[in-house]
GUTOR-278870 format. One record per residue: residue in three letters; y, x, z of N, C-alpha, C in turn. Coordinates in steps of 0.2 Angstrom, whole numbers, always signed. Each point is the difference from the previous one (the first is absolute). Example, Ala and Ser with C-alpha at 12.3 -4.5 7.8 and 13.67 -1.06 7.14 Angstrom:
<atoms>
ATOM   guro      ny      nx      nz     cay     cax     caz      cy      cx      cz
ATOM    Ala     -28     +66     +39      +6      -4      +0      +6      +4      +0
ATOM    Ser      +5      -2      -4      +6      +4      +1      +5      -4      +3
</atoms>
This chain:
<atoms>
ATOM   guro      ny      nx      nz     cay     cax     caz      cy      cx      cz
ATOM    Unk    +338    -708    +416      +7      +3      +0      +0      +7      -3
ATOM    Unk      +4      +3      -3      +1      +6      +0      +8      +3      +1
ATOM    Unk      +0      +7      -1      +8      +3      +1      +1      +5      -6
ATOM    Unk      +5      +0      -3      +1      +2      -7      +6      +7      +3
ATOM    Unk      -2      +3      +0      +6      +7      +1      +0      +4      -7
ATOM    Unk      +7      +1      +0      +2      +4      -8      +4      +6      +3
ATOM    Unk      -4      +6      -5      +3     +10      +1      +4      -1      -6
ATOM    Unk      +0      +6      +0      +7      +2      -4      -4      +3      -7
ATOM    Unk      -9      +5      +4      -4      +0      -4      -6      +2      +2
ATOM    Unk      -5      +2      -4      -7      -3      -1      -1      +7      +7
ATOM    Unk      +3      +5      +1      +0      +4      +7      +0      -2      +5
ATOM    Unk      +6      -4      +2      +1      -5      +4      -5      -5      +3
ATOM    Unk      -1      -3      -6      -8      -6      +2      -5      +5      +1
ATOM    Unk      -3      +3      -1      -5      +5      +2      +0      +2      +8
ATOM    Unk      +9      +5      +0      +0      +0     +10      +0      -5      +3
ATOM    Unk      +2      -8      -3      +0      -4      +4      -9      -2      +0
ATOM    Unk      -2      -1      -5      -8      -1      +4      -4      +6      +3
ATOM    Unk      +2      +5      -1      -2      +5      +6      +1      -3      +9
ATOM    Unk      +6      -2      -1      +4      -3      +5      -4      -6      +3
ATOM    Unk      +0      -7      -4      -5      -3      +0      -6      +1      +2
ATOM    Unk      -4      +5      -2      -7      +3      +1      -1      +0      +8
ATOM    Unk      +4      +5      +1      +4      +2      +9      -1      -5      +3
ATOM    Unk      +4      -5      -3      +4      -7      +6     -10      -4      -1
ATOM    Unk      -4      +1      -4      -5      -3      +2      -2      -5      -5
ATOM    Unk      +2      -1      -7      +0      -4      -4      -8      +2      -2
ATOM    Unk      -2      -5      -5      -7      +0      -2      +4      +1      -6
ATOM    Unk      -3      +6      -5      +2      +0      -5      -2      -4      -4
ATOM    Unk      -5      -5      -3      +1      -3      -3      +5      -6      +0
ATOM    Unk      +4      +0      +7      +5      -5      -1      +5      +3      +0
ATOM    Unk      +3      +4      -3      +6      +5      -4      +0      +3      -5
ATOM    Unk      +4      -1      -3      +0      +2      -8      +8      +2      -3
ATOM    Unk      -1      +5      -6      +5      +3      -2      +2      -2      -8
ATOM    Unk      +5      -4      -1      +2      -3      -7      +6      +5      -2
ATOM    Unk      -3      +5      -7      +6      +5      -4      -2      -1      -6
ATOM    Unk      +8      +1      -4      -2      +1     -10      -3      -5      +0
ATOM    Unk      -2      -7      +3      -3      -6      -4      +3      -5      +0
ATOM    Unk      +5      -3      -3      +3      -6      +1      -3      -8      +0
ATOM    Unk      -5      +1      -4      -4      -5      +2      -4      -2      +5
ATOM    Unk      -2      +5      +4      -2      +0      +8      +2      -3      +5
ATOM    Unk      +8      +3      -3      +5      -1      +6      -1      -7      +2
ATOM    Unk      -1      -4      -5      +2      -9      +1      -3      -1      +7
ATOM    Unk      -8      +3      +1      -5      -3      +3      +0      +1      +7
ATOM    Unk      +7      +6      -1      +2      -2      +9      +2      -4      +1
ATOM    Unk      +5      -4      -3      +0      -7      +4      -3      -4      -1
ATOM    Unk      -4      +1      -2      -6      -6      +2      +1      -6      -8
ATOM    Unk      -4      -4      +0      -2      -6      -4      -1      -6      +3
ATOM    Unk      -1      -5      -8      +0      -8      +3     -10      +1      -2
ATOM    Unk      -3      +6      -2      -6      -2      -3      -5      -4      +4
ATOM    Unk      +0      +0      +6      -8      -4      +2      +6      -9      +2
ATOM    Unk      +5      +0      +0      +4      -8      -2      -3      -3      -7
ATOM    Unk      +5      +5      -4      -3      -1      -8      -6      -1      -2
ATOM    Unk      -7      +4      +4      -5      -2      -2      -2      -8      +3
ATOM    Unk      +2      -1      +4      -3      -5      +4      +4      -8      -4
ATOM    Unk      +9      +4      +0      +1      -7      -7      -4      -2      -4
ATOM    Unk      -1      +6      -4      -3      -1      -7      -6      -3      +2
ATOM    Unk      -6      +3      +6      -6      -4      +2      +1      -7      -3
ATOM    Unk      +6      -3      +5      +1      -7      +1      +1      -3      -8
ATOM    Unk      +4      +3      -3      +2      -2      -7      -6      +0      -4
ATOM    Unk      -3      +6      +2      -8      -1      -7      -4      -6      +4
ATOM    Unk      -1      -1      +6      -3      -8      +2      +4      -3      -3
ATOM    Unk      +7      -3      +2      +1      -4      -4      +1      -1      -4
ATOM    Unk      -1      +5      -6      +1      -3      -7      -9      -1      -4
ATOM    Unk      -3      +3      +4     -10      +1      +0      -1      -9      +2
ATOM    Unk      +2      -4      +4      +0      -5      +2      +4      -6      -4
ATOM    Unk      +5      +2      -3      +4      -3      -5      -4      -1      -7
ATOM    Unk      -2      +5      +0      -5      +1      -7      -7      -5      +1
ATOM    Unk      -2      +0      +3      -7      -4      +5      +2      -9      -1
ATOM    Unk      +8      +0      +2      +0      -6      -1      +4      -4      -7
ATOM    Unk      +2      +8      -4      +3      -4      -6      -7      +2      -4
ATOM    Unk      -7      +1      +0      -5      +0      -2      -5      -5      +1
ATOM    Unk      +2      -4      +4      -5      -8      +0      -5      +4      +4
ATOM    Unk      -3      -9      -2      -8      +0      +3      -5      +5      -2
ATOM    Unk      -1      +2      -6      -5      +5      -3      +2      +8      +3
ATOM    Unk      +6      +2      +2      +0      +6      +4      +1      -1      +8
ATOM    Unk      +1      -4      +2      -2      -2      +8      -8      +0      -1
ATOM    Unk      -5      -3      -4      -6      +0      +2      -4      +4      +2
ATOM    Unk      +3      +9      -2      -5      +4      +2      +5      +6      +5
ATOM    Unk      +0      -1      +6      +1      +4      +7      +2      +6      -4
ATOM    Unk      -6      +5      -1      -1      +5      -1      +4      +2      -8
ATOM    Unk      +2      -3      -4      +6      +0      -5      +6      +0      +4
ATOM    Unk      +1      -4      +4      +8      -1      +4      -2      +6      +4
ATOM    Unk      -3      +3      +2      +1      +7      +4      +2      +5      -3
ATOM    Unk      -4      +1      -7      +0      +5      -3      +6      +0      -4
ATOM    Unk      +4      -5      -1      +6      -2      -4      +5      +2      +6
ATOM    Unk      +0      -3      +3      +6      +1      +5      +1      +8      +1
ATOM    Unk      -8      +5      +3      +2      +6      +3      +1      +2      -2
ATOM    Unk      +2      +4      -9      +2      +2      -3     +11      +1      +0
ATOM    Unk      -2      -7      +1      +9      +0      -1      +3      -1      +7
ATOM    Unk      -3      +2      +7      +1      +1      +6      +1      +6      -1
ATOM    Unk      -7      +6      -2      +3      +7      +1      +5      +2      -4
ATOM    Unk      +0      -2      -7      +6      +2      -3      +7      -4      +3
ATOM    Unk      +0      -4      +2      +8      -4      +5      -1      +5      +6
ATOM    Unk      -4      +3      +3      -1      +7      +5      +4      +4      -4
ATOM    Unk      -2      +0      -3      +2     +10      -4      +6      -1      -2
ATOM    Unk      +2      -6      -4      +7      +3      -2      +3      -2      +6
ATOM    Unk      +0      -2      +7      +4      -2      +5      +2      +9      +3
ATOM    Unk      -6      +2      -1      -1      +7      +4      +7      +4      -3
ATOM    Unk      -1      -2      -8      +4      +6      -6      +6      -4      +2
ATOM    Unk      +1      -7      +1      +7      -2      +1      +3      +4      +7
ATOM    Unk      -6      +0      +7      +3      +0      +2      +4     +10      +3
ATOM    Unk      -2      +1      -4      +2      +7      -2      +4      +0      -4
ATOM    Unk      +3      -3      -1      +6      +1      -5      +5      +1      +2
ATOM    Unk      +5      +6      -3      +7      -1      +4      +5      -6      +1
ATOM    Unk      -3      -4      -4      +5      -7      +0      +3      +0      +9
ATOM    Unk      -7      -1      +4      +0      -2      +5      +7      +2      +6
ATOM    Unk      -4      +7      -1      +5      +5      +3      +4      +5      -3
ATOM    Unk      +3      -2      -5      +7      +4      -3      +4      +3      +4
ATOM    Unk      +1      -2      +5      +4      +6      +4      -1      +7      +4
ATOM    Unk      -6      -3      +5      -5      +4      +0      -2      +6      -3
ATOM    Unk      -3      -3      -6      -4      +4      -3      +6      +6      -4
ATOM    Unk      +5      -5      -1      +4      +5      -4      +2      +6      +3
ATOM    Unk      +2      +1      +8      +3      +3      +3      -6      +6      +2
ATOM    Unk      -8      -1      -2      -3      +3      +2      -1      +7      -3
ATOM    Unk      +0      -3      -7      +0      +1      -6      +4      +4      -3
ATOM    Unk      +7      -1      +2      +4      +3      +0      +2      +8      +4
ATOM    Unk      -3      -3      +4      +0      +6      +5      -7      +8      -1
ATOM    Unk      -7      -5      -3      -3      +7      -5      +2      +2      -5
ATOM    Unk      +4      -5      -4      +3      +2      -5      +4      +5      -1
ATOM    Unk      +4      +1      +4      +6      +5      +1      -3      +7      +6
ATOM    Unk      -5      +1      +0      -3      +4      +1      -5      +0      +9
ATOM    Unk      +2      -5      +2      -2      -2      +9      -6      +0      -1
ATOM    Unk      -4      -1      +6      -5      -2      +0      -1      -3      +8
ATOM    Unk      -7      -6      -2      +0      -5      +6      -6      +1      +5
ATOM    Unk      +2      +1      +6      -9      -1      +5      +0      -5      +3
ATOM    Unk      -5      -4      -3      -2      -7      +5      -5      +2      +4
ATOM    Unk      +2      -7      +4      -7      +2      +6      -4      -6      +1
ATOM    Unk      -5      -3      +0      -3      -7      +3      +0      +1      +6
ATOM    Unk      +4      -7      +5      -2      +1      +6      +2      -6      +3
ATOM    Unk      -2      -4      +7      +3      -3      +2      +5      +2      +3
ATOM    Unk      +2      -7      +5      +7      +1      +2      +1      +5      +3
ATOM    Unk      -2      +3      +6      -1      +5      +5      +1      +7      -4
ATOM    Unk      -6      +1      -6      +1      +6      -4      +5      +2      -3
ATOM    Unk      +3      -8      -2      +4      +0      -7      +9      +2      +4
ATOM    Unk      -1      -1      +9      +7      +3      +3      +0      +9      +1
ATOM    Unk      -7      +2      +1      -2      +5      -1      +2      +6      -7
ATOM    Unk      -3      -5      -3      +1      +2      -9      +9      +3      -2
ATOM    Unk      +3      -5      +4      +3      -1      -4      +6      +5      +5
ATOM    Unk      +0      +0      +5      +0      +5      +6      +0     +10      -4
ATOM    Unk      -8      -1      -4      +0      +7      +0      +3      -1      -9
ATOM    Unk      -1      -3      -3      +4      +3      -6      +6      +1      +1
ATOM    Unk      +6      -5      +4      +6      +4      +3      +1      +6      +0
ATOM    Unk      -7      +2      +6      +1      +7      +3      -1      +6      -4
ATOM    Unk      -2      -3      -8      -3      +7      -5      +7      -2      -6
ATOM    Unk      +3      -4      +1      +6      +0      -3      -1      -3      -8
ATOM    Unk      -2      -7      +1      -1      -6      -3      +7      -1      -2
ATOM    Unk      +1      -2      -6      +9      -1      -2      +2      -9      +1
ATOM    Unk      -6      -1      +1      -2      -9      -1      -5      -3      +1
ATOM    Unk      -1      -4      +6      -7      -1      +5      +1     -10      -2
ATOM    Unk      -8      -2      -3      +1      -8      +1      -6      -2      +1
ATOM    Unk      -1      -6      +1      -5      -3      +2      -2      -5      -5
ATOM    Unk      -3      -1      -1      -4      -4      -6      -6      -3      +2
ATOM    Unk      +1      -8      -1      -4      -4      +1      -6      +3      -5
ATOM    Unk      -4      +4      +2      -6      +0      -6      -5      +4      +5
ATOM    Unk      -6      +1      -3      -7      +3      +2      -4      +3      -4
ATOM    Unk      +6      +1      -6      -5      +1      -7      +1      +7      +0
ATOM    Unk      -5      +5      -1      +1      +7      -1      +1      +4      -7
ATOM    Unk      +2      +2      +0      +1      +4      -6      -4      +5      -2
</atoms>
């Protein structure tokens, strides 16, 4: 889990990780998103390790497909069907990954984040569990967060 709090600007996020520091956070599980709009997505999180593991499943399936629309003479050698297959497993990983980054998923989300360093804000996330993430969300109030969320992810920025 994490907590997404938005300043008004990039001073703001700073005294709140001061703040943070205080209340006992580890800094490498807080971070400060300004002037990057493409950053900002990655606070709310992604489908990437979903999308990777589709895709996993896809490049098997279609590595197996192939094996069988290949007959007898490619069934014959193990070590061909392996090395055919894991090719098109990791590539079905990888564009699952870039899929699962995509704004497609989360358009609303991402837009509002986005939005908000756009027009000058900036975001401080925090990684935490639940305990932390009431804590978290507790002191970015108190340093005068204009909009405090929670967000299903664990992914850092």
């Amino acid at each position: 889990m994490s907590v997404v709090g938005v300043f008004r600007d990039e001073d703001a996020a700073r005294a709140a990780l001061h703040r943070l520091d205080l209340a006992g956070f580890a800094p490498d599980s807080v971070s400060v998103v300004a002037n990057n709009v493409r950053q900002a997505r990655e606070a709310a999180g992604s489908f990437s390790l979903t999308g990777a593991l589709v895709g996993a499943i896809v490049g098997v399936l279609a590595g197996f497909g192939f094996v069988l629309l290949g007959g007898d003479v490619m069934r014959e050698s193990g070590a061909a069907v392996v090395l055919g297959i894991l090719p098109l497993v990791g590539a079905g990983a990888f564009i699952g990954v870039l899929a699962g980054r995509a704004r497609l998923f989360k358009q609303r989300e991402y837009g509002r984040l986005e939005s908000a360093v756009d027009r000058g804000d900036a975001l401080v996330t925090i990684r935490c569990d639940h305990e932390e993430c009431l804590r978290a969300t507790s002191a970015l109030r108190e340093v005068g967060a204009i909009q405090v969320r929670d967000e299903d992810t664990a992914e850092t920025l």
